[in-house]
C-alpha atoms as an extended CHARMM CRD file, in Angstrom:
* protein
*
       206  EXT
         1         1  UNK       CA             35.8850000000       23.8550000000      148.4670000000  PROA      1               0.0000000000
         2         2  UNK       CA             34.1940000000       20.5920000000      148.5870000000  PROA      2               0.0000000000
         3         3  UNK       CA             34.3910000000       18.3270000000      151.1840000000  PROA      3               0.0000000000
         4         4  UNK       CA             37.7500000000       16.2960000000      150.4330000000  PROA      4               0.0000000000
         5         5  UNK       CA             38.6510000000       18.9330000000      148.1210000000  PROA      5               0.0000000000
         6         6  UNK       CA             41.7490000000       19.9790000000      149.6770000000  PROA      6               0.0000000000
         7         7  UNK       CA             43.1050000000       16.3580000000      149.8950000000  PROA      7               0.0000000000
         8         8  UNK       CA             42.4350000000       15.9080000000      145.9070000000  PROA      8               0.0000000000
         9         9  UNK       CA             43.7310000000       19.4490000000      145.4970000000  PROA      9               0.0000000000
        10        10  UNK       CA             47.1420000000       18.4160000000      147.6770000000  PROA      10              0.0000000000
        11        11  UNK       CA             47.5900000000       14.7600000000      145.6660000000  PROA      11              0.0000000000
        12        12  UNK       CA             47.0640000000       16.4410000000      142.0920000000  PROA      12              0.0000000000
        13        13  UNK       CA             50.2460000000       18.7240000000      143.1690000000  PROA      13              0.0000000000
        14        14  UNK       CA             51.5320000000       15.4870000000      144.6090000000  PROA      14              0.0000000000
        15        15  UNK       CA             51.0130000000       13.7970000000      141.3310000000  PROA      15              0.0000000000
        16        16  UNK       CA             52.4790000000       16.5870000000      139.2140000000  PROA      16              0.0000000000
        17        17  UNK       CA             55.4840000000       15.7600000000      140.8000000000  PROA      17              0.0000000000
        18        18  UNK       CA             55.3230000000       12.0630000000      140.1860000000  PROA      18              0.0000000000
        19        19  UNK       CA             54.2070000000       10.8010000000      143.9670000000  PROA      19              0.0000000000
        20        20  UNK       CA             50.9850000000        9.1390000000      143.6290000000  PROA      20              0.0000000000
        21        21  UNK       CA             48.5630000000        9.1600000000      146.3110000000  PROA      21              0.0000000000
        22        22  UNK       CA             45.3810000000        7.3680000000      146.9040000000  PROA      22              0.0000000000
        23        23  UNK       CA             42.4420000000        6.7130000000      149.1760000000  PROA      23              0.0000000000
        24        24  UNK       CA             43.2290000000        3.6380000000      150.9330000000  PROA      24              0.0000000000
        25        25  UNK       CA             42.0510000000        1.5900000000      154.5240000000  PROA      25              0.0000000000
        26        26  UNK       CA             44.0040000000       -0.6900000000      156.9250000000  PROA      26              0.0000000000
        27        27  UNK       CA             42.1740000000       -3.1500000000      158.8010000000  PROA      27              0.0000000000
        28        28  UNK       CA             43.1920000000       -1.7220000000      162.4940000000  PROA      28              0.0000000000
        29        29  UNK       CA             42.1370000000        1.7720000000      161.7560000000  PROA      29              0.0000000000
        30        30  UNK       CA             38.2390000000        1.2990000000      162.0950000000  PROA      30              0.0000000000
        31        31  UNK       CA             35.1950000000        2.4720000000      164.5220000000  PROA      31              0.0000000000
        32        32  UNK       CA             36.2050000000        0.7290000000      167.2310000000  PROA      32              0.0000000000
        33        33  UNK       CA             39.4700000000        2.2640000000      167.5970000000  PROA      33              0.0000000000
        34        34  UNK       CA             42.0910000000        1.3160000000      170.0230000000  PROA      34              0.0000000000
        35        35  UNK       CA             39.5470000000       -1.1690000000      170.9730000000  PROA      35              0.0000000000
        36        36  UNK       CA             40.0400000000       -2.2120000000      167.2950000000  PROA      36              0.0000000000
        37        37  UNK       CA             43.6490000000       -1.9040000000      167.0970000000  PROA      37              0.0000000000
        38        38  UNK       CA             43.9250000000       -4.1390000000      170.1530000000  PROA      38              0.0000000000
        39        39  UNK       CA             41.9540000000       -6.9330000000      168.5270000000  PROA      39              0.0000000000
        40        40  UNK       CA             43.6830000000       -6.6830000000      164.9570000000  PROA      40              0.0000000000
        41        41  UNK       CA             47.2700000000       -6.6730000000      166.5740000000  PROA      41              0.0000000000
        42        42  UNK       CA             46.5320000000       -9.7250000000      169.3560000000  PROA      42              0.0000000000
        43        43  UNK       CA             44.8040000000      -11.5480000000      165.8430000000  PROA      43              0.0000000000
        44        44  UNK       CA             48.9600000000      -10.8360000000      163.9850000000  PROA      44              0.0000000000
        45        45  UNK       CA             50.6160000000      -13.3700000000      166.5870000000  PROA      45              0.0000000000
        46        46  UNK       CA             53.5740000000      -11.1140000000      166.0730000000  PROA      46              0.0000000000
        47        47  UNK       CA             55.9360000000      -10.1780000000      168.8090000000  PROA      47              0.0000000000
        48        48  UNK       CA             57.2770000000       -7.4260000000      167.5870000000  PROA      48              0.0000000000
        49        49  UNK       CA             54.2320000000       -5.2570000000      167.8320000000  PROA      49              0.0000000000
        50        50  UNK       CA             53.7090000000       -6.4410000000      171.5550000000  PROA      50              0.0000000000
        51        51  UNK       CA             55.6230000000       -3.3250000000      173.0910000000  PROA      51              0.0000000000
        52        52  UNK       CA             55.1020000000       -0.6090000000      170.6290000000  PROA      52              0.0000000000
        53        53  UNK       CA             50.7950000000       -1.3960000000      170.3250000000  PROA      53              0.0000000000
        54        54  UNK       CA             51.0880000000       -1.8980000000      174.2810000000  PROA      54              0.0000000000
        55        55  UNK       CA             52.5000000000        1.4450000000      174.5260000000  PROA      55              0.0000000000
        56        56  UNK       CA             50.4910000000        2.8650000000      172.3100000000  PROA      56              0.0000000000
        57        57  UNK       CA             46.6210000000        1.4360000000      173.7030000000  PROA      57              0.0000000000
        58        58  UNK       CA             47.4740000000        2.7100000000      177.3040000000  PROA      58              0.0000000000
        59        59  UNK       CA             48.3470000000        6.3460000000      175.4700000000  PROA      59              0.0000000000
        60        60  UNK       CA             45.1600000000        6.1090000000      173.1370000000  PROA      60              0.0000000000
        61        61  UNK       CA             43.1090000000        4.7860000000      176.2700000000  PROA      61              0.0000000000
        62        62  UNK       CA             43.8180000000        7.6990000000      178.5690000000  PROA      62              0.0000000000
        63        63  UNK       CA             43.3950000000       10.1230000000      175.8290000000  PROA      63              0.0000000000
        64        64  UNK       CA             40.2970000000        8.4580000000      174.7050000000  PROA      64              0.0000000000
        65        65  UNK       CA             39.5060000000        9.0680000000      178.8690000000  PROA      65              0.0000000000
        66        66  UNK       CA             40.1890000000       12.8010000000      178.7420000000  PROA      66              0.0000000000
        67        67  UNK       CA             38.3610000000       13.3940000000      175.6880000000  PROA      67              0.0000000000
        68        68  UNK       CA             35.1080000000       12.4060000000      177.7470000000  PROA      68              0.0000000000
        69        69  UNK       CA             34.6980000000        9.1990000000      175.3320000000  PROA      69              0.0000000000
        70        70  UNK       CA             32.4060000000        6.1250000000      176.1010000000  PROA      70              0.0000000000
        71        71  UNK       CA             34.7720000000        2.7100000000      176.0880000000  PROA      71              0.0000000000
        72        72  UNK       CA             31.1940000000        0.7570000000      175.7840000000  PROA      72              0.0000000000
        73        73  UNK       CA             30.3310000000        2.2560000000      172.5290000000  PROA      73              0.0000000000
        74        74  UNK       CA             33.8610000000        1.3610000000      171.3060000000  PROA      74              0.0000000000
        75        75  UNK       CA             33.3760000000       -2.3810000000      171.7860000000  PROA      75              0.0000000000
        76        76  UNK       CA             29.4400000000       -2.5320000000      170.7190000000  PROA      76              0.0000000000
        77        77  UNK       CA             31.2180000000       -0.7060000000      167.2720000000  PROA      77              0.0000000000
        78        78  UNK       CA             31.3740000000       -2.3100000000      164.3640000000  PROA      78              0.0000000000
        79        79  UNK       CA             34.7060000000       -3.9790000000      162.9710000000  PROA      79              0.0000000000
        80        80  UNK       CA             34.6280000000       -3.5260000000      159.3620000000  PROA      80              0.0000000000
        81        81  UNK       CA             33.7330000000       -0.0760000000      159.8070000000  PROA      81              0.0000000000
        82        82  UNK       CA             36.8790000000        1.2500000000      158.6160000000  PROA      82              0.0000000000
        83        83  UNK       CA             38.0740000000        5.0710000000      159.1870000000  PROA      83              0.0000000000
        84        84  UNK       CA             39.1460000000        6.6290000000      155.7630000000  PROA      84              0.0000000000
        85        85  UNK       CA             42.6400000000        6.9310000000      154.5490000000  PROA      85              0.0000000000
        86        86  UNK       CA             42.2250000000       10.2160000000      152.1280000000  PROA      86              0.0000000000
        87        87  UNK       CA             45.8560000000        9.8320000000      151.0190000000  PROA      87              0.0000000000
        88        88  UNK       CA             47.8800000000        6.9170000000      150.9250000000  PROA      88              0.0000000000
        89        89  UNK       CA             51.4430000000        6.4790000000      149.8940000000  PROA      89              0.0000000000
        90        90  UNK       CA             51.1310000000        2.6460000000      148.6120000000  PROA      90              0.0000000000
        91        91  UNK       CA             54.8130000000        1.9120000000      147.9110000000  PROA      91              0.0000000000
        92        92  UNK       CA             55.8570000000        3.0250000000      151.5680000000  PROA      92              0.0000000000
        93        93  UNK       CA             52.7200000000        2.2950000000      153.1820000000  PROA      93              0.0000000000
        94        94  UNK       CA             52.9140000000        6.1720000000      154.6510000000  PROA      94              0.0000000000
        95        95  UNK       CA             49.6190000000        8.0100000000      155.5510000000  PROA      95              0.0000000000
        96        96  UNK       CA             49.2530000000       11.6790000000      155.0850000000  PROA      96              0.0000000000
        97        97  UNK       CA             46.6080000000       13.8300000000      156.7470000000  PROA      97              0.0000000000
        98        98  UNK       CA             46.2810000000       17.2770000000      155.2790000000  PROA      98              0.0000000000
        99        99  UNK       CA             44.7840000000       19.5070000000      158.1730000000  PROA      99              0.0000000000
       100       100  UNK       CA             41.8580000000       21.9570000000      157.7030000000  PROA      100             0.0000000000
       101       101  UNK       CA             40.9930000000       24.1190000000      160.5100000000  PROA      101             0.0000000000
       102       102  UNK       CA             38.8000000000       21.7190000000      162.1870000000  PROA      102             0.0000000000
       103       103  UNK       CA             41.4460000000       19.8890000000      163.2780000000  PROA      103             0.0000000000
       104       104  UNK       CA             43.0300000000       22.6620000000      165.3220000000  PROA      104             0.0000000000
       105       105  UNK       CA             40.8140000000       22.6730000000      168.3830000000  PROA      105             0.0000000000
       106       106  UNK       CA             41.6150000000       22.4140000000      172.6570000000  PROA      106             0.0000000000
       107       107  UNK       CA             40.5240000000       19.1480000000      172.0570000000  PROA      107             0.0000000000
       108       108  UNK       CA             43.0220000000       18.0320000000      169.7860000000  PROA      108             0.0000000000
       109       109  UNK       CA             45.6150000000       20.1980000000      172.3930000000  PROA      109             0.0000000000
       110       110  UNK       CA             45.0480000000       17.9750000000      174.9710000000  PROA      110             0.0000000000
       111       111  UNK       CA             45.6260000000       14.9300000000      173.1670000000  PROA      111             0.0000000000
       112       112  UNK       CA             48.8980000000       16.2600000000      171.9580000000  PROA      112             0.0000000000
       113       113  UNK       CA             49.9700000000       17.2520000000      175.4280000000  PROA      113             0.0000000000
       114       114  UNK       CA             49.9690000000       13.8110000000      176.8100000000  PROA      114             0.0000000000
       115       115  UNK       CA             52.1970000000       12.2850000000      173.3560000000  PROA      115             0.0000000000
       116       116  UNK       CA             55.4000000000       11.2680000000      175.1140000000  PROA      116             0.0000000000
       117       117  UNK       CA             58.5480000000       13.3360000000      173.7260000000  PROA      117             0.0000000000
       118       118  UNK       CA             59.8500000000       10.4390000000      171.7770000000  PROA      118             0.0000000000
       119       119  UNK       CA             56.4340000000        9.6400000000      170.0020000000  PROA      119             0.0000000000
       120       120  UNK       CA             57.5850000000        8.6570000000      166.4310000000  PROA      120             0.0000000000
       121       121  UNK       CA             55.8040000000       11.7460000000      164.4390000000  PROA      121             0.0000000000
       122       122  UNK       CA             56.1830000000       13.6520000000      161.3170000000  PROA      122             0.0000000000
       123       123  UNK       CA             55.1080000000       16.4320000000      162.3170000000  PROA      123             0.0000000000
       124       124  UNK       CA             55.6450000000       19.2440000000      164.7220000000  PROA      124             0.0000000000
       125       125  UNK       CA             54.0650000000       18.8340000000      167.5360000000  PROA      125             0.0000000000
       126       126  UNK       CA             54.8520000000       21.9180000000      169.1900000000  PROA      126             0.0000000000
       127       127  UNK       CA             54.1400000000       23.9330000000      166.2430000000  PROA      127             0.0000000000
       128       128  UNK       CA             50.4100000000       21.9340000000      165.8300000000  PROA      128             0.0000000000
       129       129  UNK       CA             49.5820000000       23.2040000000      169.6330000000  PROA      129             0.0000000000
       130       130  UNK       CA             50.5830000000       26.5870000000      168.6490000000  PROA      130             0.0000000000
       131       131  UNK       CA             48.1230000000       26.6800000000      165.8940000000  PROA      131             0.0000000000
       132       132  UNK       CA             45.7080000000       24.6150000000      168.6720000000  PROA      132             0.0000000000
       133       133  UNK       CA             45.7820000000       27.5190000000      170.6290000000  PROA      133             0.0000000000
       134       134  UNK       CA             45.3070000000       30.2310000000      168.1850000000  PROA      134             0.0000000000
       135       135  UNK       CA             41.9380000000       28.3620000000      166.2710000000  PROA      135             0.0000000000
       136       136  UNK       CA             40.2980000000       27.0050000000      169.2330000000  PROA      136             0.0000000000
       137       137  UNK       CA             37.7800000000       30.0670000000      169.8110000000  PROA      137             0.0000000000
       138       138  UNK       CA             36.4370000000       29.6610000000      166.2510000000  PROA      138             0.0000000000
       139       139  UNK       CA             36.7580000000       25.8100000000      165.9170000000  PROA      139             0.0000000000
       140       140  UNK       CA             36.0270000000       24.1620000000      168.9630000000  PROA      140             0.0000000000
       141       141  UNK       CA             31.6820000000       24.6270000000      168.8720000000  PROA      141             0.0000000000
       142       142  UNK       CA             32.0420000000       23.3770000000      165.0240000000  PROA      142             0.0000000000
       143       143  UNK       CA             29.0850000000       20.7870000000      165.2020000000  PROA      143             0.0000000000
       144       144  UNK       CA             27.7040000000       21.7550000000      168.6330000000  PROA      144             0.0000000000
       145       145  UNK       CA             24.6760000000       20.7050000000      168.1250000000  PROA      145             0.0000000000
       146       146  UNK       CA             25.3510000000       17.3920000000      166.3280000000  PROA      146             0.0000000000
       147       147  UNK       CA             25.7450000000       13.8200000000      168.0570000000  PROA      147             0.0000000000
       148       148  UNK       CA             28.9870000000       12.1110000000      167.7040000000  PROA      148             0.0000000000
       149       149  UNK       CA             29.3290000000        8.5170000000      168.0880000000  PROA      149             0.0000000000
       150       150  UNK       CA             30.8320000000        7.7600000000      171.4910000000  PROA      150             0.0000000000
       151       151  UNK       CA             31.4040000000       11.4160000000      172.6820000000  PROA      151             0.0000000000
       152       152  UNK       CA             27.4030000000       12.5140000000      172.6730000000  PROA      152             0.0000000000
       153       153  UNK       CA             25.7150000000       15.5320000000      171.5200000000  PROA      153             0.0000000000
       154       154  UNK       CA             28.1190000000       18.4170000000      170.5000000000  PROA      154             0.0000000000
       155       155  UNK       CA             31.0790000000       15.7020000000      170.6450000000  PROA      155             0.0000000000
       156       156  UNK       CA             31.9660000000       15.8210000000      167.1100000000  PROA      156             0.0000000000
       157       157  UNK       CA             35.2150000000       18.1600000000      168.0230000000  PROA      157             0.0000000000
       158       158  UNK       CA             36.0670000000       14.9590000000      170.6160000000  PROA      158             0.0000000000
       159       159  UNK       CA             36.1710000000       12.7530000000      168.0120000000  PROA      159             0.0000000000
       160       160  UNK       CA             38.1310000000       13.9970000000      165.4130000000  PROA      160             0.0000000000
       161       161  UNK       CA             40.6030000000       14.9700000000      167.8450000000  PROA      161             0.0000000000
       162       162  UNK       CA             40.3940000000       11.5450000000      168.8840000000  PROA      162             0.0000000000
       163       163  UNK       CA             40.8730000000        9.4990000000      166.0150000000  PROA      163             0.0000000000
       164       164  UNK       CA             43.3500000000       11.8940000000      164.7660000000  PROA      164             0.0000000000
       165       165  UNK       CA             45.7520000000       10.7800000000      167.8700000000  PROA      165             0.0000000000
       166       166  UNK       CA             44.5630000000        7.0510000000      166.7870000000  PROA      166             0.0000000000
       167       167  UNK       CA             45.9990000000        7.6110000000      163.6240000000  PROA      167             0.0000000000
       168       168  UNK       CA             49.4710000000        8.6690000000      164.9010000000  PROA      168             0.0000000000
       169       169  UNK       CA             50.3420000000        6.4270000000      167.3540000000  PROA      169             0.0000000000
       170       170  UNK       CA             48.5930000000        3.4000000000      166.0420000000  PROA      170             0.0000000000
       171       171  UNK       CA             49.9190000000        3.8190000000      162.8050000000  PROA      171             0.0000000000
       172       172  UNK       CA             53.8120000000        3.3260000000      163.5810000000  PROA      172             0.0000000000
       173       173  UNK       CA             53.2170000000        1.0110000000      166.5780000000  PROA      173             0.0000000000
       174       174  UNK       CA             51.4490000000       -1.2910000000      163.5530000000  PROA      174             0.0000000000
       175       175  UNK       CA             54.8930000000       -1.2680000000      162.0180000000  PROA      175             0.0000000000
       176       176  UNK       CA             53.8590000000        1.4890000000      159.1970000000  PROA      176             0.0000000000
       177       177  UNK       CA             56.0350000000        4.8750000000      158.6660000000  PROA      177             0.0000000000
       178       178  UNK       CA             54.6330000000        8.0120000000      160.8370000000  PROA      178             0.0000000000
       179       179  UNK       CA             51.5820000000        9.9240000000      159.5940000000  PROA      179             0.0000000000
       180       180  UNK       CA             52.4740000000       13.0960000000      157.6330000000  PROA      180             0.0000000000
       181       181  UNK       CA             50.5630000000       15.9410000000      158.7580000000  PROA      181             0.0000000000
       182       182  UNK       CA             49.9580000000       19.3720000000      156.9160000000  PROA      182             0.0000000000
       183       183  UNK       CA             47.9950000000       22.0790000000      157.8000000000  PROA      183             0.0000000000
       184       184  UNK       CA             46.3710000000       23.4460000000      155.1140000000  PROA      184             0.0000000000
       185       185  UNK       CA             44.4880000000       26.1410000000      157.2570000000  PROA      185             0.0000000000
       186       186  UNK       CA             43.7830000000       28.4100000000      154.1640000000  PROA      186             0.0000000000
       187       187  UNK       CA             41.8740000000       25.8010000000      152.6050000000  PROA      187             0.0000000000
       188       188  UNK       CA             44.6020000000       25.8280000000      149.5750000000  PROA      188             0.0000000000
       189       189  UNK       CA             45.6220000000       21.6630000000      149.3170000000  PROA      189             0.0000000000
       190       190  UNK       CA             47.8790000000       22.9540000000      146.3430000000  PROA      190             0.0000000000
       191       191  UNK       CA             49.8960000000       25.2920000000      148.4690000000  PROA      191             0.0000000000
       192       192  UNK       CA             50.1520000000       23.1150000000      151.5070000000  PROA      192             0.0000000000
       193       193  UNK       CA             51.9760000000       20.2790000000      149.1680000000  PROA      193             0.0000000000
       194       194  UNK       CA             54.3830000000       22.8130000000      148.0550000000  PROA      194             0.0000000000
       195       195  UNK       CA             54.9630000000       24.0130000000      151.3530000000  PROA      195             0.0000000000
       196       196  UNK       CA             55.8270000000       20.3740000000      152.3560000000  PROA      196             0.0000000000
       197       197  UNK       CA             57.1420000000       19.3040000000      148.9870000000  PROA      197             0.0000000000
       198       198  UNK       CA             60.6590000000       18.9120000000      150.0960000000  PROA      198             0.0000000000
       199       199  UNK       CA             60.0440000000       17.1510000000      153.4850000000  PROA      199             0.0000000000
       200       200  UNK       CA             57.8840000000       15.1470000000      151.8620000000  PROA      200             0.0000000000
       201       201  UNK       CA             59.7620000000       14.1560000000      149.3610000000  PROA      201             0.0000000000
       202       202  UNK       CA             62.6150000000       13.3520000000      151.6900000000  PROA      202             0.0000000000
       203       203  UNK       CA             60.3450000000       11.1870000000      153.8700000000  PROA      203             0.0000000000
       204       204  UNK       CA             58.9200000000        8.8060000000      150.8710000000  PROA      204             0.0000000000
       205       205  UNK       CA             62.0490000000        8.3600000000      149.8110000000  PROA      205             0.0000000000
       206       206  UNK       CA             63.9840000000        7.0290000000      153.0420000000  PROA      206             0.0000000000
């Protein structure tokens, strides 16, 4: 299936049902990461996202750490480079990332291992290491020999594993619902909405 394919695959089964989901961008989600998030929030003046974006730059900061990632290249990034949102709830403002193999890596383990137990998720965590620990052999050299931005040569894995964990803490420390995550590890977008049909449902409507 074509890159993306699985996202339009899980919104047209979204749509069938009536919940309309779109491609969509917010303004502290962007190359720079929680270098970025730390400028957008201090530009809000708004006190309530003091503790939560606090809490969440010194989490994103020593993950960013672990991952091997260059804090330089964050702040010489670009600002209006903005990170895609492949499927946007509009009415609630909730994100959902549908998760292809790629995204079940040691990399992304070790990110997960250092979310505090009262993280506000929507997803299982414990369950999303499980499947970390089963796909690693075949997913963690995907894009060896490739540069990624930040991470060097081969660092591709670092990344998305890093700006996945960007997405769910930033994203409810910004005052937004958690991100919805669904593995879609077959490649099948259709089946992994009606898999999470019901939960999902549930969430957009509370």
């Amino acid at each position: 299936m074509a890159v993306g394919g699985v996202q339009q695959a899980f919104a047209q089964a979204a749509a069938e049902d009536g919940i309309a989901l779109e491609r969509g961008s917010f303004d502290w989600l962007c190359e720079q990461g929680h270098v970025g998030l730390e400028r957008v929030a201090k530009a809000r003046h708004d006190p309530a996202l003091v503790a939560p974006v606090t809490a969440a730059l010194d989490l994103l900061s020593a993950i960013h750490t672990r991952l091997g990632g260059d804090l330089s290249v964050l702040h010489a990034s670009r600002e209006n480079l903005l990170l895609p949102v492949e499927l946007l709830h509009e009415p609630s403002g909730t994100m959902i990332e549908v998760d292809e193999p790629a995204h079940f890596t040691s990399f992304r383990r070790s990110t997960l291992e250092l979310y505090p137990p009262d993280a506000p998720l929507a997803f299982d965590v414990e369950d999303y290491k499980r499947l970390c620990d089963v796909w690693a052999a075949r997913t963690d050299g995907l894009a060896r020999g490739l540069p990624a931005k930040g991470f060097g040569f081969g660092g591709a894995q670092r990344e998305r594993a890093y700006q996945d964990a960007l997405r769910d803490l930033a994203t409810p420390a910004m005052g937004y619902p958690p991100v919805i995550r669904v593995d879609a590890l077959d490649g099948d977008g259709a089946a992994a909405y009606e898999r999470a049909r019901d939960a999902l449902a549930a969430r957009l409507r509370s």
